[in-house]
N, C-alpha and C positions, 0 to 999 in steps of 0.2 A: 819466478824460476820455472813455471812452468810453459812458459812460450820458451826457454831457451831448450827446457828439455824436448819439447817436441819438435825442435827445431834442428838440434841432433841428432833425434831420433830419424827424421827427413833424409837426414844427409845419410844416414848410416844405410836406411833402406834404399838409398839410391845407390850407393856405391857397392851392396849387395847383389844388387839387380843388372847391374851392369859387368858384374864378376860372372852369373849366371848366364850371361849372354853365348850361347856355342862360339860364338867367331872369338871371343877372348883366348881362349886357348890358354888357359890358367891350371898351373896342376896345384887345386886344391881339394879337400874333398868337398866333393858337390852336395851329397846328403846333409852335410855337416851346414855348410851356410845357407840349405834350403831351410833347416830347421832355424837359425841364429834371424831369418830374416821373419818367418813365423812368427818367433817370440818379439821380435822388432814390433813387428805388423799389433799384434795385442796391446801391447805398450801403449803404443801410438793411437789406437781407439780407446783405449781407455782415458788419456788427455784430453782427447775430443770431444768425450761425454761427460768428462767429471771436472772440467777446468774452469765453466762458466758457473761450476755451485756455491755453496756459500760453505767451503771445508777451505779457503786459502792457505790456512796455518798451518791445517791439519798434513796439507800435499806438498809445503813447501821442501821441507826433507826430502822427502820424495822423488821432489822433481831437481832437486841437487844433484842428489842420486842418481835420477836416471842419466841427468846430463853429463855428468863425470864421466858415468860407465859407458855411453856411446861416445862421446867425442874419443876417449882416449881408445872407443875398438875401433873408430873409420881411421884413425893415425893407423892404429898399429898394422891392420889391413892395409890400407895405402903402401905404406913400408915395404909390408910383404908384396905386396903386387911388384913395386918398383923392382926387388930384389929380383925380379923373377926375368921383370923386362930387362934390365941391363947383364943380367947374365946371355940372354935370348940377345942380345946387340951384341956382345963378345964372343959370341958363337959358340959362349958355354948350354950344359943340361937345366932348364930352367926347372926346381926340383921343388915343394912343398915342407915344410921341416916339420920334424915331430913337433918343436916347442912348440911352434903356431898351432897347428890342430889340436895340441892341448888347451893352449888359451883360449881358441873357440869355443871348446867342448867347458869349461871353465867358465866362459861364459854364458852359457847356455843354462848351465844351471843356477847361475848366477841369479837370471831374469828369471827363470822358472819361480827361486825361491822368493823372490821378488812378487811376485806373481800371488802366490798361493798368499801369503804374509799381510804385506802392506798394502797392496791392492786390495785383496779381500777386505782385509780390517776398514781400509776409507769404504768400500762401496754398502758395508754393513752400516758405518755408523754415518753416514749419508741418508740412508734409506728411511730413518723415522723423519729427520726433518725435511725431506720430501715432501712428509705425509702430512707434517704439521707445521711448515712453513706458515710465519703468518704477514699479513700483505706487509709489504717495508716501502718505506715515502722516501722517493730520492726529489723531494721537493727539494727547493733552496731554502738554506736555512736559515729562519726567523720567517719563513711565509705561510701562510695560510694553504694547506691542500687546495681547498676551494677558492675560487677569485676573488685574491683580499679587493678590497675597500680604496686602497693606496693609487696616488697620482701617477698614470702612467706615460712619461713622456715617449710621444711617436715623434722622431727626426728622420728623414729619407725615405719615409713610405705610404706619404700621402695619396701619390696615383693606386700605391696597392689597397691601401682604403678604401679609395672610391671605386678600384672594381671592384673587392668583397663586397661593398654594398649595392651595388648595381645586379651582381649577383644575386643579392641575400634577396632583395626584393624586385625581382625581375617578373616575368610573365610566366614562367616556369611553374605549372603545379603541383608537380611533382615534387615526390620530399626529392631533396638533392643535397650533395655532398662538394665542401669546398675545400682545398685542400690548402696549407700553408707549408711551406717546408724549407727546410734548411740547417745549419752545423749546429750544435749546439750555444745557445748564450749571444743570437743574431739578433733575434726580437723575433719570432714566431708569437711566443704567447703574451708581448708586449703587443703586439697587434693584432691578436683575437681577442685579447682585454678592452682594447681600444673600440672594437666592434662591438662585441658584447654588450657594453655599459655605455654604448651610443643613445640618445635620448630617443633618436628616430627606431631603431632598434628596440628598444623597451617598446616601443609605442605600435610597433608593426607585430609582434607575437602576442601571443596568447600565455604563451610559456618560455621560460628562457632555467637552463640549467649547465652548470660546469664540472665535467669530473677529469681528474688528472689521473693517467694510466700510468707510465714510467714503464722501465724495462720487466721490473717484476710486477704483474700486477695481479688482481683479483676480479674477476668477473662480477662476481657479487658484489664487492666496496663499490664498483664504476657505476653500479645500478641503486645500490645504497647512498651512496655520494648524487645520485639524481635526486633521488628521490627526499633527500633531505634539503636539498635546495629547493624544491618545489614546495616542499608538504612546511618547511621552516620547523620542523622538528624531529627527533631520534628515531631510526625503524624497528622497529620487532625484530630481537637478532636471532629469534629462535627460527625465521621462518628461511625456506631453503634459497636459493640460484634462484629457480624455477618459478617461484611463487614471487619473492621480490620483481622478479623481470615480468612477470603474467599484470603484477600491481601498478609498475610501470606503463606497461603499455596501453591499460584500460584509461589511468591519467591524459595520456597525451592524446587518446583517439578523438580525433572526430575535432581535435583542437592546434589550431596553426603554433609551432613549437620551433626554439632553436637551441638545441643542445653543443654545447664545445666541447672536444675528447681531447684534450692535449696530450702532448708529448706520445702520442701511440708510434710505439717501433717494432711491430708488427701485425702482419694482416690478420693473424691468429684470434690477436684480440678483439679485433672488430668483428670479427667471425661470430664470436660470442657474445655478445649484445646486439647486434642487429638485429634481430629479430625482434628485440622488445622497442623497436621505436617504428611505430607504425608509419605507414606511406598512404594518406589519404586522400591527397591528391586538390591539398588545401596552401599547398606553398609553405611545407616546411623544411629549417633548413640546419645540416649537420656540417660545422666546421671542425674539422681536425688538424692539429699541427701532428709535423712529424720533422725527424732529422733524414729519413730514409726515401730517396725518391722511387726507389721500386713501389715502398708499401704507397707511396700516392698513385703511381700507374693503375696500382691492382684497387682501389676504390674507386676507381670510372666518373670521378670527380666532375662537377659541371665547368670548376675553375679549378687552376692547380696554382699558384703564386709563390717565387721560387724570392725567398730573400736575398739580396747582394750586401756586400760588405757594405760600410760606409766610407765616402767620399771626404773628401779634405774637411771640406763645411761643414758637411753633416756632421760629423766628429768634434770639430771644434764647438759647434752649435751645441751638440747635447752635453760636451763636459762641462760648458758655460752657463746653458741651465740648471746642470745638480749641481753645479759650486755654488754660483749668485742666485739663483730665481730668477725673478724679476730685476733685480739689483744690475749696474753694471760691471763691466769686470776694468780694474784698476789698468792704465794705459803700460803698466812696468811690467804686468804681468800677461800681458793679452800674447804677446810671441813667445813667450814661454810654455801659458798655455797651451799654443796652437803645435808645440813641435810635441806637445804631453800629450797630446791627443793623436796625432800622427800616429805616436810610437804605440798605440792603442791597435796601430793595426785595421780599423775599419769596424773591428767587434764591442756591438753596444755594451754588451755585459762589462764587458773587461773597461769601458772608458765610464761606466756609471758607477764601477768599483773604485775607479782612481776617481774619480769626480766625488763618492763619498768620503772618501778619507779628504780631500783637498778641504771639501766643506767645515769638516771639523776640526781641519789646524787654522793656523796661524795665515796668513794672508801675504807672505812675504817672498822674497827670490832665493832667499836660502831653503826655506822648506820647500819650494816648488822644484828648487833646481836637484835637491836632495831626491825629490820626488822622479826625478826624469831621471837620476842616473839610476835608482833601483826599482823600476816601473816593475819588474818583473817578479823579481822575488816578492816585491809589496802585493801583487795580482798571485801569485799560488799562494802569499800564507793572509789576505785577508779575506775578512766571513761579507761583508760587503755585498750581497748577492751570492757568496759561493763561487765563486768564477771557473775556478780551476775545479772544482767539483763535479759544477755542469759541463764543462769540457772533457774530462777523465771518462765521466760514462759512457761518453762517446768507443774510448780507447776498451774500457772493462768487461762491454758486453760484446765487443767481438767476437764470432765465433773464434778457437785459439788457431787456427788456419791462418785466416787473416790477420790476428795478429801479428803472429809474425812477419808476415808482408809487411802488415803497417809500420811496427819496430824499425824495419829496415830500409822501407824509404825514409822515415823520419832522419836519420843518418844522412842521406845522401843527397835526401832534399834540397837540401841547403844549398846543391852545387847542382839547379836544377837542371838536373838530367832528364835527358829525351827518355820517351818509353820504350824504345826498341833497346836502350841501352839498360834501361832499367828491367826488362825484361832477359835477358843476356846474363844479368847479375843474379837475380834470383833464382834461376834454372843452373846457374852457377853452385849458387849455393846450395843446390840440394831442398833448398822449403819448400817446391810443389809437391801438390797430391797428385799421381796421375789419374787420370779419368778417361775411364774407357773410349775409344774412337777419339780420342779430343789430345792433337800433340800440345807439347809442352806451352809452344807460344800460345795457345786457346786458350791454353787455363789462364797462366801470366793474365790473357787480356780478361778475362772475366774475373779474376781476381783484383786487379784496376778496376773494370768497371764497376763492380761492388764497392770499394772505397768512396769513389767518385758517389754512387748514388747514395751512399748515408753521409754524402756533405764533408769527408772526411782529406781529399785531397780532391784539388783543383785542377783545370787544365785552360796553360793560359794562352795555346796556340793550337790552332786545324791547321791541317795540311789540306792540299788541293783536293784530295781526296777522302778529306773528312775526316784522317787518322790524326789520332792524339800523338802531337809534338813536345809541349812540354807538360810537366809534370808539377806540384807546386804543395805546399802544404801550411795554413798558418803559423803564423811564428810560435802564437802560445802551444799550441797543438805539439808542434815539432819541439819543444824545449818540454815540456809535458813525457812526450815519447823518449828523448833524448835521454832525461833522465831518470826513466825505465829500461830503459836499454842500458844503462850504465847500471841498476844496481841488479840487473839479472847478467851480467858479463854475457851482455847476448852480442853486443858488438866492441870492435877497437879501432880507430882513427889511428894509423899509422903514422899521416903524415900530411896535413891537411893542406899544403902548400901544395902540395904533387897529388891530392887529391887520392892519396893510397886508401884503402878498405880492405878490411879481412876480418874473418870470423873470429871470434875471441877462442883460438884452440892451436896451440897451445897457448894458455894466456901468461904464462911470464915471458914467452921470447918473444912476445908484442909488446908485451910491456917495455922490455930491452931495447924494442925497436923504438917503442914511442919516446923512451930518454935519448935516443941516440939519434932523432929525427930521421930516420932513414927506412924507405921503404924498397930498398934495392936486394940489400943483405940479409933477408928472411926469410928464412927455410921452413916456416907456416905453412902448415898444410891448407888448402882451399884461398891462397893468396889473391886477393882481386888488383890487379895495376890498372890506374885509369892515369888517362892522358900523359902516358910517362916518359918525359925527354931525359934521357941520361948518357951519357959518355960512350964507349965504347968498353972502357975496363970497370963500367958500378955492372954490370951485369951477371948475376949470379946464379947457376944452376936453382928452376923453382918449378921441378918434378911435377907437383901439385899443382900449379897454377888450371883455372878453371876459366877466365876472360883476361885476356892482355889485350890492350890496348896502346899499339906502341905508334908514336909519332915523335918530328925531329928534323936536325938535319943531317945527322951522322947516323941514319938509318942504314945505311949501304953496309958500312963497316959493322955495325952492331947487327945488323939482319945476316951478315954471314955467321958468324955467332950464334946468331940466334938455330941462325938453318940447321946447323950442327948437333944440335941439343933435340932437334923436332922429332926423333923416334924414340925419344925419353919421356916425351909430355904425354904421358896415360888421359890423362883428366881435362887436358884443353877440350874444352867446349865450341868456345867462339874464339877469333882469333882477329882483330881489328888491326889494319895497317894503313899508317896515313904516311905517306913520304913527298918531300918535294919534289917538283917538273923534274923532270929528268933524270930523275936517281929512282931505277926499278928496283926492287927486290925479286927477286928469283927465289922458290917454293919448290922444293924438291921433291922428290917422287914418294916421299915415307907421308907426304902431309893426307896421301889418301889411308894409310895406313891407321891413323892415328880412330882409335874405336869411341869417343865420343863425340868427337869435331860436327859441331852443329852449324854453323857457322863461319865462314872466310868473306871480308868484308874491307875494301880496299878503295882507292883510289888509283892504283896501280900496280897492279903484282905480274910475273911471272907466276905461272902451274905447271911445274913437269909432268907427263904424262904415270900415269902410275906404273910401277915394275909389272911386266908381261912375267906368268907363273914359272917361264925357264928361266928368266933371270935373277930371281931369289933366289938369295945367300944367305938370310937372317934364320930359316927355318919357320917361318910364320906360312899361316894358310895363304897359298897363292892365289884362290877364291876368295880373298874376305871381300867380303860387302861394308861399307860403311853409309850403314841403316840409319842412320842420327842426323846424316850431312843434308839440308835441306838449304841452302843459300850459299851460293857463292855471288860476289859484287865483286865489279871493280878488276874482273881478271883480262890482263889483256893476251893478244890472239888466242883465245882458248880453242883446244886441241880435242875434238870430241870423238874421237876414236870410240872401238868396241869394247876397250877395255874401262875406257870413262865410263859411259853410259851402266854398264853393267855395274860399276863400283857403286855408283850414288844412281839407285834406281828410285829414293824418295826425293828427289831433287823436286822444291819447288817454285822456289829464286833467281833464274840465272840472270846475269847482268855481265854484256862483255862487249871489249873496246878490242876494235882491227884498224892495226896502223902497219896494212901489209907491204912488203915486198915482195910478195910472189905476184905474177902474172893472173890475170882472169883464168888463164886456163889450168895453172897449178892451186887454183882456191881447192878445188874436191879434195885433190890429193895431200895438201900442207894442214888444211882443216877438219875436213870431214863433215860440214854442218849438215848435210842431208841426217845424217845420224841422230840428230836435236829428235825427232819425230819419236826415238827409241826414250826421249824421257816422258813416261807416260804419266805423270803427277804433276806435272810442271804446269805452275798456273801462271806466273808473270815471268815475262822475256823481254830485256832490254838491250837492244842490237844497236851498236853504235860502231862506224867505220870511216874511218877519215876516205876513205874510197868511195867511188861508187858502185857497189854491189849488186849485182843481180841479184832478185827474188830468186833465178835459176839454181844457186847456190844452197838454199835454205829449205830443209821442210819443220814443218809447225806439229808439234804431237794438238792432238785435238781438245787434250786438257787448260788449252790455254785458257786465261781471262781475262790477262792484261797483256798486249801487245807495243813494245814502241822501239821505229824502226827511224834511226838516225844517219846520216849519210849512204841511202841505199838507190837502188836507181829500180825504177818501177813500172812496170811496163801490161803485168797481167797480173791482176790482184786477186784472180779464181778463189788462190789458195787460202788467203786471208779472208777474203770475203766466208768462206765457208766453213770460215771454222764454227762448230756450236755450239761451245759454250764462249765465245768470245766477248766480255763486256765492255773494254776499255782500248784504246786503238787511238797510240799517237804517232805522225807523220811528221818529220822535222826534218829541213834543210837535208830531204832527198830530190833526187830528178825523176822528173813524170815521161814516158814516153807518151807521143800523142797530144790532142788537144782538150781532151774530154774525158771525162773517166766515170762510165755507165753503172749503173748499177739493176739490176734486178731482184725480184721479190725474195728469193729465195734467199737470199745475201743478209750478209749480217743478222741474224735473227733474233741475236741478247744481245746488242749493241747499246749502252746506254749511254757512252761518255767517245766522241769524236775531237782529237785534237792536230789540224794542221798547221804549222807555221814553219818558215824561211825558205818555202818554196820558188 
């Protein structure tokens, strides 16, 4: 419960923050929700510090609590803002009501009392077992801390073998570090076992020792845990850190050594024994596994060896040797096997769980076929290795940030979604933490890329330019998250056909929704629509919506509709439009209006120019800036007037299609593109013109990085050539005037990526 609560708590400080904005123009009182966002802000550090300890039971109350009391104030807020804006659209006094700024003021001391109480009481009785925490084995259960004894079948990582040993005993004399890494339950420590208790191994050290670290660990046991491997007996427990590790290191000096640190998931820990294994310059060698490929970067590893799922074979190979051994496997059951293994997913753990239980039934096509249809449920509740054990801690010591990221791609995984979209959603939802200098999409990406480096979601597509396409997460993993997300109502599946998502708030009129299949008619606050073809009459007022994503072929008729309702949407973010050839939508003049629109993203839209300050009728700031709008795609003839430029001065997206009818010589006047140079943040520009356009048309702000200029006619590249921060510069199916086209020193100066073709 406590990812949900702070996960509302997110949502509540963002819709706070965005209420305090001047250009809002909200008559609330401002002291009042500077204070409500305060005690928000407390709340929210306080999950962040106390959600990874070991008081689960003690905060789950708690975090029920906090989660009720913010979801139900961002509705009630919400409400009231609407109330205010569609007064402010009917040309009524948009007014502040007493009851609300009592309910604020109500809640204020709500959290205060909250505060002083239950916070206090957890951080009190938190703080002894801080102090006397004592170390805890997230070993698998039935195994030996130390390197049992036991058969360890290696299937699919025989080349990784032979370069850890080519490594181990290379020319290198220096102590060096090898790193293994990967998700949890892959074979990391199935293949530093495999090394380990290599004959040639035994035979090349002097010393060989194993200590398993886990998330929680103890500095001293990792050094106790050596030292007991070495010495084959009990250490003196009275003696300190300091003195065991000084013991330590007089051991190994001056004697060729390979110590294994498994499962280390952070740099912290290695921080703290390193020192006690000396560097002699005798060729010895420290292997570590880890789930985390950050913490591999940051130990300067000589090798870094990244495990991969397993392959058809491999899979079927190793569930065929934990069933039979040596034995053959029965011709009746060989295709059965191999679709048992399949459904394994590629993860060793999980196929040497089902290959143990196989071993110990019955040999037949009724238990095996039994076996395939409930692979799953058999893989979370068998002890088998622990499967779902060793995968969960993946999920458990997240910091409570990312978990809730994690939670939520877990949900939508399954329909994998691009990152730009999944990014879209979670800035949606309110989960990011801002971070100074760094917009929203930064974090997004560095909150993916964290995922990605502790092994925990996948990416099964580059783009041209190296961005992550798709998104991906294993099946046990996502059915793991899945059904954490279901018992903390942190998410609701609307309507999986249509691919609906929405935050579980209010949760019985999703519920409503989920009996009623229907993701059209829900008046849900922070409603997500993905990919949603629907009629023209399912369309129903949804105030709240934060990413719509509409496509179709009765776009036209539903997008007038839609047009209508666009100075109601407080909360639109992003705003996606896909329509077929020939059917545009036209965007009215309030879309600039709109105070969080981060995003417009199309295949083919109309953009009305925004309302000139004499022409407001609404009573709204005739100056608003709209401070969030950083990407428009897909607009065609866009109209870059002064009053554009000025509206969206963080613009750093634009992308637009000219399919003119004005003359060469009415371009200045119909367009305006000299004025482009007025967006000074603007870092990629995509010029597409079914015409041939002069460069004489266009100036470049200097911010640029990515340049690509499609149907343009091209004659004197000065101005491109000189832009300085320009790094990307594609030419396509434009005309060249001349035969040659010169270049000098000065020219392109950060050029790294040159692309011509259909010239």
């Amino acid at each position: 419960m406590a990812t949900w609560a702070y996960a509302a708590l997110m949502s509540l400080m963002h819709t706070l923050e965005t209420i305090l904005q001047p250009s809002q123009q909200l008559h609330m009182n401002i002291i009042q929700i500077e204070s409500l966002l305060q005690k928000v802000r407390s709340l929210q550090e306080f999950l962040e510090d106390y959600s990874h300890r070991d008081h689960e039971e003690m905060a789950a109350a708690l975090g029920s609590r906090i989660a009720d009391m913010a979801r139900a104030a961002d509705s009630i807020i919400d409400y009231h803002v609407l109330d205010q804006i569609l007064a402010r659209f009917n040309g009524e006094e948009a007014e502040s009501s007493t009851g609300f700024s009592e309910y604020i003021q109500n809640l204020i001391e709500e959290m205060e009392d909250l505060f002083e109480t239950e916070v206090t009481r957890i951080k009190k009785a938190t703080r002894p077992l801080e102090e006397a925490r004592p170390l805890i084995d997230f070993s698998p259960i039935g195994s030996s801390r130390l390197a049992p004894n036991d058969h360890n079948t290696l299937v699919g990582s025989d080349e990784k073998l032979i370069e850890i040993m080519d490594a181990l005993t290379g020319d290198q004399s220096n102590r060096e570090i090898i790193a293994i890494v990967g998700m949890g339950g892959i074979g990391k420590t199935t293949l530093a076992k495999n090394v380990y208790k290599n004959a040639y191994t035994v035979q090349y050290s002097d010393i060989r020792a194993w200590a398993k670290v886990s998330q929680k660990y103890s500095a001293r046991q990792i050094i106790l845990d050596m030292l007991s491997e070495i010495d084959g007996r009990e250490q003196e427990s009275d003696l300190s850190e300091y003195q065991l590790g000084d013991r330590l290191y007089k051991i190994l000096f001056d004697r060729k050594y390979l110590i294994v640190i498994d499962d280390l998931w952070s740099i912290e820990a290695w921080e703290k024994i390193r020192a006690f294994l000396p560097d002699n310059s005798n060729g010895s060698r420290i292997i570590i596994t880890t789930r985390d490929l950050n913490v591999a970067r940051q130990l300067n590893s000589l090798v870094s060896v990244e495990m991969e799922l397993l392959d058809y074979d491999q899979s079927w190979m190793l569930l065929r040797d934990k069933v039979f051994g040596k034995e053959e496997c029965p011709s009746e059951l060989e295709e059965l096997g191999k679709d048992i293994a399949i459904k394994c997913r590629g993860i060793p753990i999980a196929i040497v769980t089902i290959g143990g239980l196989l071993a110990k039934s019955s040999k037949t096509r009724e238990v095996w076929e039994d076996t395939m249809e409930n692979l799953n449920s058999i893989i979370s509740s068998g002890d088998e290795g622990n499967c779902m054990e060793i995968l969960k801690l993946s999920y458990k010591y997240l910091p409570i940030h990312l978990k809730t990221c994690f939670l939520y791609i877990a949900v939508i995984s399954k329909y994998r979604q691009s990152i730009p979209n999944l990014a879209w959603s979670l800035i949606g939802e309110g989960f990011l933490k801002p971070i100074r200098d760094k917009s929203l999409e930064e974090v997004v990406n560095e909150y993916i890329t964290d995922l990605i480096d502790r092994n925990l979601i996948f990416v099964d597509e580059i783009g041209i330019r190296g961005k992550l396409k798709i998104h991906g997460m294993h099946d046990f993993l996502g059915d793991l998250c899945l059904k954490q997300a279901r018992e903390e109502n942190f998410l609701a599946v609307i309507d999986e056909r249509n691919l609906g998502l929405a935050t579980a708030r209010p949760l019985d009129i999703l519920m409503q929704a989920l009996q009623k299949r229907s993701t059209t008619r829900v008046y849900a606050s922070r409603l997500i629509v993905w990919n949603l073809e629907v009629d023209e009459d399912q369309l129903s007022p949804m105030p709240f919506l934060r990413l719509c994503i509409l496509k179709g072929q009765k776009l036209n008729s539903l997008g007038y509709r839609f047009i209508d309702a666009i100075p109601l949407f407080w909360c639109l973010q992003s705003l996606v439009v896909f329509t077929s050839p020939g059917n545009r939508i036209i965007l009215p003049s309030e879309i600039w209006d709109l105070p969080q629109l981060r995003v417009l993203f199309s295949n083919m839209v109309f953009l009305r120019d925004p309302l000139s300050p004499h022409d407001r009728k609404d009573g709204r700031d005739p100056h608003h800036i709209s401070e969030n709008l950083h990407s428009l795609v897909g607009v065609i003839d866009f109209r870059c007037g002064e009053e554009v430029y000025k509206r969206a001065p963080n613009l750093k997206t634009l992308q637009v299609i000219y399919a003119p009818q004005s003359t060469p010589e009415r371009w200045d006047a119909d367009f305006s593109l000299h004025n482009l140079v007025h967006f000074h943040k603007l870092e990629l520009l995509r010029f597409h013109s079914t015409g041939p356009i002069s460069l004489n048309h266009l100036s470049f702000p200097l911010s640029l990085k990515k340049l690509t200029l499609i149907g343009c006619h091209l004659h004197d590249m000065t101005t491109v050539a000189s832009l300085p921060n320009l790094e990307e510069l594609g030419i396509h199916n434009c005309t060249f005037e001349g035969r040659m086209w010169r270049l000098v020193d000065e020219e392109f100066l950060e050029l790294k990526k040159l692309g011509i073709g259909g010239i």
